[in-house]
C-alpha beads as a LAMMPS data file, in Angstrom:
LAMMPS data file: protein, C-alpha beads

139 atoms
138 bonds

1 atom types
1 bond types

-500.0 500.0 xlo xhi
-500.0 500.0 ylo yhi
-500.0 500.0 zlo zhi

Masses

1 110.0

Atoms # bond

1 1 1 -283.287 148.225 -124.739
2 1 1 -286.705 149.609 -124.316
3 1 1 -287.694 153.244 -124.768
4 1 1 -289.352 153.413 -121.201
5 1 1 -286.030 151.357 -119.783
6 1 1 -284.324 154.540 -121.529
7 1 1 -287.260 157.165 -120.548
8 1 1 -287.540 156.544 -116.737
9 1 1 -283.436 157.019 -115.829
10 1 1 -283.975 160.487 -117.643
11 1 1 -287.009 161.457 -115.784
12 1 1 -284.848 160.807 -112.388
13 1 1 -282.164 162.918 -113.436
14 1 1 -284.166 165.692 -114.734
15 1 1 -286.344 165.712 -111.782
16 1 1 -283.166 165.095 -109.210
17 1 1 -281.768 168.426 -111.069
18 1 1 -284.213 170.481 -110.932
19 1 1 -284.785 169.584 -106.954
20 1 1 -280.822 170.449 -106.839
21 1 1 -281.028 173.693 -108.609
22 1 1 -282.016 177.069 -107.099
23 1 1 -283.010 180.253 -108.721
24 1 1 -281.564 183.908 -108.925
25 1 1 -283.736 186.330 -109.407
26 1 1 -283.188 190.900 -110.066
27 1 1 -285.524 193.686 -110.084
28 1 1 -286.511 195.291 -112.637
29 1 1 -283.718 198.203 -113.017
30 1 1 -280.859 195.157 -112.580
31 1 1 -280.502 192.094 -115.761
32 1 1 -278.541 189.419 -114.988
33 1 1 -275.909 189.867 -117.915
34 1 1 -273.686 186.612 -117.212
35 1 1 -273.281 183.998 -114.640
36 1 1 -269.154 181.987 -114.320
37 1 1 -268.421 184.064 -117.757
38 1 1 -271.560 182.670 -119.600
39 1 1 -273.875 185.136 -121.039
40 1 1 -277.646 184.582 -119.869
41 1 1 -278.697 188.254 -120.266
42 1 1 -281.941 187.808 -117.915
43 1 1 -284.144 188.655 -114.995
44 1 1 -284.292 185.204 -113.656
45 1 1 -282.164 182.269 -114.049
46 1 1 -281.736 178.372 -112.154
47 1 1 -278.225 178.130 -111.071
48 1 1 -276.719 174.555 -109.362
49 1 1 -275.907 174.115 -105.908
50 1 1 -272.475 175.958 -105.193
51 1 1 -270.910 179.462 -105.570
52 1 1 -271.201 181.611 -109.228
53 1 1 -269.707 184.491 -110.198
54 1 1 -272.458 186.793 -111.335
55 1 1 -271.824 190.151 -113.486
56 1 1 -275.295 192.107 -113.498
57 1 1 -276.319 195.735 -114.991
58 1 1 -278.093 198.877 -113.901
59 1 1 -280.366 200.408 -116.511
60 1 1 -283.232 202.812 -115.282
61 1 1 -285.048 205.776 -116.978
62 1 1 -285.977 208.931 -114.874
63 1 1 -288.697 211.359 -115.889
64 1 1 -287.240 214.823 -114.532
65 1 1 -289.823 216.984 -115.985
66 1 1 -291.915 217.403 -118.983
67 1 1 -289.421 217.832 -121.323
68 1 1 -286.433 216.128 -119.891
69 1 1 -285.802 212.660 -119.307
70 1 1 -282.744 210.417 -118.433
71 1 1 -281.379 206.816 -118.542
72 1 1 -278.753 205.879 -116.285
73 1 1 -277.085 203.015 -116.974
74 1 1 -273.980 201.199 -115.347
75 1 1 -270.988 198.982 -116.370
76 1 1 -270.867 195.475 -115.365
77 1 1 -271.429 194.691 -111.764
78 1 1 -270.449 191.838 -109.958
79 1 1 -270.913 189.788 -107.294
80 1 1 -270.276 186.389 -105.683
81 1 1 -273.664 184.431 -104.936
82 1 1 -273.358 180.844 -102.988
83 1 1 -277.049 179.321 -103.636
84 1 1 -278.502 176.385 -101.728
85 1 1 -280.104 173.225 -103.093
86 1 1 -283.989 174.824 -103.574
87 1 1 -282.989 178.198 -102.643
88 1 1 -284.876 181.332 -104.143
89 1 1 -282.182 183.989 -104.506
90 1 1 -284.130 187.713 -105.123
91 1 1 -281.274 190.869 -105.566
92 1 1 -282.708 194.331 -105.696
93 1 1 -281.600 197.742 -105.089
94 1 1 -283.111 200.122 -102.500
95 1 1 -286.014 202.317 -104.252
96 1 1 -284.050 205.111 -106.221
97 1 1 -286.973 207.633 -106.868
98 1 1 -284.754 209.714 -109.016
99 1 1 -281.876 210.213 -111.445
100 1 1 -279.478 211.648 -108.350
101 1 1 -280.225 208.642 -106.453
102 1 1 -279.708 206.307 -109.284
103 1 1 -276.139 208.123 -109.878
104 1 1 -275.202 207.722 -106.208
105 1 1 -275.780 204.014 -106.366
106 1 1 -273.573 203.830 -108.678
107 1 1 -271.349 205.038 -106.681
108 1 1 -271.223 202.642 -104.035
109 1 1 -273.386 200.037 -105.526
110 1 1 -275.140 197.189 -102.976
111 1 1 -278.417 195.116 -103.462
112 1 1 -281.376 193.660 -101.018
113 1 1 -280.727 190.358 -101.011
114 1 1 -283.872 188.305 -100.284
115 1 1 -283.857 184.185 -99.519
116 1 1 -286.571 180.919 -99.008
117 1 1 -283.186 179.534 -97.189
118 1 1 -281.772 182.559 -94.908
119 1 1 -282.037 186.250 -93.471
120 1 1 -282.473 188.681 -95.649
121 1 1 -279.376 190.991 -95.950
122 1 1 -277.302 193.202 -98.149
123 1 1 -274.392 192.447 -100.740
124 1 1 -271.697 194.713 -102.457
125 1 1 -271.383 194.957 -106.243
126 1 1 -267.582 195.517 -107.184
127 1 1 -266.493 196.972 -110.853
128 1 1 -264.532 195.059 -113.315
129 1 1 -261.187 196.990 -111.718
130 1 1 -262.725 196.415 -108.275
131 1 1 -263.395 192.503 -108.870
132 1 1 -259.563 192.273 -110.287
133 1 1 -257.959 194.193 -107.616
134 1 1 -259.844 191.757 -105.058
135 1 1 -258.917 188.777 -106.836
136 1 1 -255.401 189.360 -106.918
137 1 1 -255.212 190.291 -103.121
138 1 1 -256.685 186.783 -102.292
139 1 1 -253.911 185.228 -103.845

Bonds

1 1 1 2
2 1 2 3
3 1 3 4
4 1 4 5
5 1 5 6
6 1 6 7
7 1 7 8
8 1 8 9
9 1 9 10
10 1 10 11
11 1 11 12
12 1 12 13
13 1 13 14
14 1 14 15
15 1 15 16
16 1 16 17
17 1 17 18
18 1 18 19
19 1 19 20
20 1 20 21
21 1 21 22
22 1 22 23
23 1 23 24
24 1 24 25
25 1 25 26
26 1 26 27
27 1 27 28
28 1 28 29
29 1 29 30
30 1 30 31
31 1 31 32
32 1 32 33
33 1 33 34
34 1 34 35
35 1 35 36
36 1 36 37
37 1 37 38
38 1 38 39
39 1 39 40
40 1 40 41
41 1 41 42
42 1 42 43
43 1 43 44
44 1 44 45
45 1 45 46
46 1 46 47
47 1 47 48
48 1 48 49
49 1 49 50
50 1 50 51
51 1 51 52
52 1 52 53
53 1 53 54
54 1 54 55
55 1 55 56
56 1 56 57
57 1 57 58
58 1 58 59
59 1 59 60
60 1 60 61
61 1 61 62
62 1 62 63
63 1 63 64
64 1 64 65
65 1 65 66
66 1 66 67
67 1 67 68
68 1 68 69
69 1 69 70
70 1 70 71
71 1 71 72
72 1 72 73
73 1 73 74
74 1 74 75
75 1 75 76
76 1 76 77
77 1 77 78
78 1 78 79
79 1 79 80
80 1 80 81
81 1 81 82
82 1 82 83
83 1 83 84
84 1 84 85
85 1 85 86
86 1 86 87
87 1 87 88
88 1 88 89
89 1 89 90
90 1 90 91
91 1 91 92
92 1 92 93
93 1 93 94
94 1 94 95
95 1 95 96
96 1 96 97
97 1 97 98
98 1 98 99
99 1 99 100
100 1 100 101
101 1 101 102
102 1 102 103
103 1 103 104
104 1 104 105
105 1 105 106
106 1 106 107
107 1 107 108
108 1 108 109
109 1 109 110
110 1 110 111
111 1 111 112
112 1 112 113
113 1 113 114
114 1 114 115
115 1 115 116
116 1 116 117
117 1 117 118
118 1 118 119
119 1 119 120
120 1 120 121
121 1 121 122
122 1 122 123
123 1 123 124
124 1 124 125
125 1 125 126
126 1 126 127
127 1 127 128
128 1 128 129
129 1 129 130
130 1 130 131
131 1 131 132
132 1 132 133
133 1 133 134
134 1 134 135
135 1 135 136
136 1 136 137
137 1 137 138
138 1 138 139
């Protein structure tokens, strides 16, 4: 068989995949740490057509005054994200302008979640205990 017999099929299917595939996308306080249990550890990633399990995670600093400053960081956080053939997926949290605000995110954690496919609304992160607990009551 002939390379370009061989090189055109793969052209299809790369193209045909990447027209399939949308993209997730966090701010810059949120990395995507993994997506269905595989680690990507990223601010942007293209996911396939279909629901994923994401697990993302918090990690700002906060200048409080000239001599004191602060990272707050979180645990995993995750969250269920159904993407659409094309679809631009953009999470973000509301502006936290300080370390208080940052602390009662965590608290009740939820991100902006922008779309190219939908309205624009809002989506709950759950804890590892949180995620377990609702996984168990589905069944």
């Amino acid at each position: 068989m002939k390379a370009s017999q061989l090189l055109l099929p793969t052209l299809l299917t790369l193209i045909s995949l990447q027209v399939n595939a949308g993209s997730l996308s966090v701010g810059d306080n949120l990395t995507i740490e993994s997506v269905n249990g595989k680690l990507v550890n990223a601010q942007q990633i293209q996911l396939d057509e279909g629901i994923h399990m994401v697990a993302l995670r918090f990690s700002d600093f906060y200048v409080i005054n000239a001599e004191d400053s602060s990272w707050v960081r979180s645990d995993p956080l995750f969250t269920r994200v159904k993407v659409k053939a094309g679809e631009q997926l953009e999470l973000n949290t509301s502006p936290l302008f300080s370390e208080e605000d940052a602390r009662a995110f965590l608290q009740a954690p939820q991100v902006n979640v922008q779309s190219n496919k939908r309205p624009d609304g809002q989506q709950v992160l759950m804890s590892q205990v949180q995620l377990i607990t609702q996984l168990f009551q589905e069944k």
